[in-house]
N, C-alpha and C positions, 0 to 999 in steps of 0.2 A: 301464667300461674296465678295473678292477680284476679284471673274469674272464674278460679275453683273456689269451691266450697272448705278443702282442704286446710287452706292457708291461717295459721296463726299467728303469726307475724311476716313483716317484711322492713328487709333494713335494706339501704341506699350503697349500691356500687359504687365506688369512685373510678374512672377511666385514668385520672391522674394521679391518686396514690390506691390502688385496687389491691395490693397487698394489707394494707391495713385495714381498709375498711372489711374485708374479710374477717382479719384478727379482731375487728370491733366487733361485726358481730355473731363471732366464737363467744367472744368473753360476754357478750349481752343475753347469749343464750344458753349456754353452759349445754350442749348437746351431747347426749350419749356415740351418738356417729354422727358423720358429715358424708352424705350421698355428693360426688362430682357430677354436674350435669353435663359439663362441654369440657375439651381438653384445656384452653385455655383457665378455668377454673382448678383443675387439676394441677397445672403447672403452677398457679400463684399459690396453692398450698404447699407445695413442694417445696418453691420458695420459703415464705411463711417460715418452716420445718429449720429450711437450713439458717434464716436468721436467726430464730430462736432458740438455735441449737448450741449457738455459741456462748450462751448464757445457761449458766446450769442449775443454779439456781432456783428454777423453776421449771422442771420438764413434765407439765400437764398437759399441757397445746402441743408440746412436740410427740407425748404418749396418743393425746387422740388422733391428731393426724397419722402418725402409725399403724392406730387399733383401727383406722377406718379405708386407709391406702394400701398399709404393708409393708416391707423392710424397706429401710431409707435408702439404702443402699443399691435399688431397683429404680429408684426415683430418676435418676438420670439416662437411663434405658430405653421408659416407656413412651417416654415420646419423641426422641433420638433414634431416627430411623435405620441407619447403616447399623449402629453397635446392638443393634435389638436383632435383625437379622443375622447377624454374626454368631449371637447367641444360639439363636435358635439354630443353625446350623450345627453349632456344636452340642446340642442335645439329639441332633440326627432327624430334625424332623427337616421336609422337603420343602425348599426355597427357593425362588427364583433366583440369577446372578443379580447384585444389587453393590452400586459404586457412589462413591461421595462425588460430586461435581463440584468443583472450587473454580474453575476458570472455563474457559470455552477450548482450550487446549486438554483439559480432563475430559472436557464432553467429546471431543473427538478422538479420543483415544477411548471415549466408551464405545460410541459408535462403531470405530473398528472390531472390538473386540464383543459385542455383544450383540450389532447389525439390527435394521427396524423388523415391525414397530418397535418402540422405548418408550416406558413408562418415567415421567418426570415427579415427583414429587419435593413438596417443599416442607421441611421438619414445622413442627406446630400451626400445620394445618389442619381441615379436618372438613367432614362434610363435602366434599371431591371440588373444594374453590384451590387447592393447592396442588392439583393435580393434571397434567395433559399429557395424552397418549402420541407420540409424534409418530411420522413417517420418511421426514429428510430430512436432510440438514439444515437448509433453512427455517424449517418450523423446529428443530431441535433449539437452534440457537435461538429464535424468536421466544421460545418458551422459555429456556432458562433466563434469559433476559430478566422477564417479566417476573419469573417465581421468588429470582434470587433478590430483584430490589424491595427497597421499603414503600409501603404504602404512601403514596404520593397526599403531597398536606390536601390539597381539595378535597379530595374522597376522605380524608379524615374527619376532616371540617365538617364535609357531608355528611358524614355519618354523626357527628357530634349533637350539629344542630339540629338536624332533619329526625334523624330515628335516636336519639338520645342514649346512641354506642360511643362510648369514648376509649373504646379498647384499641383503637387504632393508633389515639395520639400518641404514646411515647415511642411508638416503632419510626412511626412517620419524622416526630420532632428529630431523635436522634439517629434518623438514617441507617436503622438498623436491618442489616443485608440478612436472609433467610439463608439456611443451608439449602440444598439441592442434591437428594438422589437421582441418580437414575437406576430402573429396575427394569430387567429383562423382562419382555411381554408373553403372557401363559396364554393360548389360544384356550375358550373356555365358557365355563358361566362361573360364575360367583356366586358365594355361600357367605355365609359369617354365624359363628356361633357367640353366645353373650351370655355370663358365666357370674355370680354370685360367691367370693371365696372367701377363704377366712384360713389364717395362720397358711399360710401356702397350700391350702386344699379347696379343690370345688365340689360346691352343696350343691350348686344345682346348675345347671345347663339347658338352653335354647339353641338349636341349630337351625338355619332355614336354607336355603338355595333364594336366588334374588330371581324373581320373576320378571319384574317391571322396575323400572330407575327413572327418575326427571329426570334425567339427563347423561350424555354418556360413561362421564365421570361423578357425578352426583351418588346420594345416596337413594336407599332403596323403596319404591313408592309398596308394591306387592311380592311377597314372599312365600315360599313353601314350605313348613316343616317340613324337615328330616331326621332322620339319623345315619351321621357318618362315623364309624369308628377311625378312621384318620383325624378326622378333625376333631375330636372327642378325645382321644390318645394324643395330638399336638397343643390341643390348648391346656389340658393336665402338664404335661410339662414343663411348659411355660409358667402357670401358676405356681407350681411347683419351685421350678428353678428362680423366680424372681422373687418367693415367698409372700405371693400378692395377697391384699384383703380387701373386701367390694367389689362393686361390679364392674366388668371389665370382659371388652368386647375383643375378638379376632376375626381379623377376614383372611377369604381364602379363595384362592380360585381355584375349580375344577375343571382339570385338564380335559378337552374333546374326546380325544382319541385313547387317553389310557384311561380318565377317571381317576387319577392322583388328586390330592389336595396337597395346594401351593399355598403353605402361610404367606400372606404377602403384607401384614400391618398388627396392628394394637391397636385397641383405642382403649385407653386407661379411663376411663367413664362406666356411666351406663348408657346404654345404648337406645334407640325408639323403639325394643321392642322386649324392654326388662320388664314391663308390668305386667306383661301379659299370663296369664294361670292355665298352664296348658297340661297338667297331672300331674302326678306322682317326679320329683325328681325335676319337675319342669316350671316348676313356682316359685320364681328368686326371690321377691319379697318376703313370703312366707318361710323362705330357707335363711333367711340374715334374722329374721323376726326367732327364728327357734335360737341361732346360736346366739345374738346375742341376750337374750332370757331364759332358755334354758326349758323354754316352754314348747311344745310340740302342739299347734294350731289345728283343729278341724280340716279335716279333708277337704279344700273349695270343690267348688264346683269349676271345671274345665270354663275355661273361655267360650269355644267351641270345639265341636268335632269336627269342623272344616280345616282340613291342611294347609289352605291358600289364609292367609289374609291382606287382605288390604286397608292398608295402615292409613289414619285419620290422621290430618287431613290432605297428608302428602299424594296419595292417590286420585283424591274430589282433584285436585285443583292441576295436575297433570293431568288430566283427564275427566271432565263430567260426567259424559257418556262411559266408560272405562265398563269393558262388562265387567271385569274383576269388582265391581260395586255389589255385581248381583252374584255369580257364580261365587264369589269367596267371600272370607266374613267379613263385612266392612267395621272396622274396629272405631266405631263412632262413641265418645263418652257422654251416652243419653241421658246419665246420671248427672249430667255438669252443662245444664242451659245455659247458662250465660258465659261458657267458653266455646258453645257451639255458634251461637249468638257473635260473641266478638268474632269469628273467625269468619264468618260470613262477611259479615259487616267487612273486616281485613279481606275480605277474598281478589280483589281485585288489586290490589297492594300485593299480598303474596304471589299471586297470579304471575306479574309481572316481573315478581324475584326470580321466580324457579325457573320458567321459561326461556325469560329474556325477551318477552315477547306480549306486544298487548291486546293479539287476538285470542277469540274464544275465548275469553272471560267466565269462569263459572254460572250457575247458574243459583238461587239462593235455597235450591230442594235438594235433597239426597236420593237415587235410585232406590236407595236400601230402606228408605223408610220416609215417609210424610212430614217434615217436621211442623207442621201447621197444625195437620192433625194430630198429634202429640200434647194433652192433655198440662202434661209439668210444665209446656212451654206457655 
């Protein structure tokens, strides 16, 4: 974010009190809304909310986190996997079977009762690192293993010193154990739609189908507009029933063989692909921008008319060669050199995140377009 053009301030995370340096700077910037970029961020506001709830004396911070989240009472929900499901169950929209795992005798008693594959997931994960699809028992319990412990101090460290993440220490320091779902497996493709609300209603909606993924559980590199009225009619719902405000994404798998959509998560954020200005009904910025001013924006111009995109820079770098570069829009921000610039530069570093892997290495040109010969650069 630090090589957009965009940016008017920037104030300092702390990994070791990150609730407040939030609140710091709230109060330094007196912000009409607060956009969540990642769940974790969402969660320290939630926090945030309920400490400063207990003081009433001043409830301006706990109004804006409200006016920009949604009913407080939702807050414990969205990123609590089993009781979000449950929900949505009870609005009647379709769900996979999904059970809390607390010990390895739960997970064998899911096993029995729900048979592989098993989808594992771990609460306040995100991005498909808290995620593994098993096939037997031994990779069941290897997986839980793994989801349900705390990040081990090395790799905390590592990430402290190395990439200047400190979001790991307090889980690590205090050995704090993850919850663990497990969720029945939908044979399928995945979708996810990403939604803009306000007072429990959505202004505007994105739907895609997932083309291409870095990885099997990872997030999604190329996508397809759609429109699905199941998923359209389930995440109304849900906004609805949780009285959500901001962006805020669902996924979904689509069944093989019927074509049902299976809610199968939330992500209480905005999602990689809420900028995007895809027409009428389809432009979340421009849908938060009307309600909250009151002012109704020019008609943008569409993104594109191509149904596929492939999403910048998560497609380059899973793929160089990737025809989706050429066939569908490559969603490169030509407007913003010197974040296409660092990401290059970063390209063998992220390379190596998403893959796992330090072959095939990007290469420093785009299919889609020259950047050498590009004029701004």
């Amino acid at each position: 974010m630090a090589k957009t053009s965009v940016m008017h301030s920037m104030h300092s995370y702390s990994g070791l009190a990150p609730v407040m340096s939030i609140a710091s700077a709230i109060s330094n910037t007196k912000p009409d809304f607060i956009v969540s970029g990642d769940d974790l961020a969402t969660r320290h506001l939630h926090h945030l909310h309920r400490r400063k709830g207990h003081n009433r004396k001043d409830n301006s911070l706990c109004d804006l986190i409200e006016h920009s989240l949604g009913a407080p009472e939702s807050f414990p929900v969205v990123y609590a996997r089993s009781p979000f499901m449950e929900l949505a169950q009870k609005e009647g929209i379709r769900i996979p079977a999904t059970m809390v795992i607390q010990s390895e005798e739960d997970l064998h008693e899911c096993i029995a009762q729900l048979s592989f594959p098993l989808v594992l997931k771990a609460d306040g994960s995100s991005g498909g690192y808290g995620t593994r699809i098993v096939s037997t028992v031994p990779e069941a319990e290897h997986a839980f293993r793994k989801l349900q412990a705390p990040p081990l101090l090395a790799r905390a460290a590592k990430r402290a010193l190395v990439d200047g993440d400190k979001t790991l220490l307090w889980p690590s320091l205090l050995r704090r154990r993850y919850i663990v779902n497990a969720q029945a497996y939908v044979a399928g493709r995945e979708a996810t739609s990403a939604a803009i609300c306000w007072k429990g209603a959505v202004l505007a909606m994105l739907q895609f189908e997932v083309i291409n993924k870095r990885s099997a559980t990872g997030p999604a590199t190329v996508l397809r507009l759609v429109e699905n009225a199941e998923i359209a009619a389930a995440s109304e719902k849900m906004v609805r029933r949780l009285d959500l405000s901001g962006f805020h994404g669902f996924d979904f798998m689509l069944e093989t063989v019927t074509g049902n959509a299976y809610l199968i998560e939330i992500n209480p954020r905005t999602t990689q692909v809420g900028h995007l200005a895809l027409g009428p009904r389809r432009n979340l910025p421009a849908a938060l921008y009307t309600a909250l001013s009151g002012e109704n924006l020019k008609t943008a111009l569409k993104a594109t008319e191509n149904d596929t995109i492939a999403l910048f820079p998560q497609e380059w770098l899973r793929d160089p060669e990737s025809a989706f570069l050429r066939s569908g829009y490559h969603d490169v921000p030509w407007e913003e050199p010197e974040l296409i610039r660092d990401c290059i530069r970063r390209s063998r570093m992220q390379r190596t995140w998403y893959s796992g892997s330090t072959e095939a290495q990007p290469s420093s040109k785009f299919p889609s377009r020259d950047l050498t010969a590009t004029s701004r650069l």
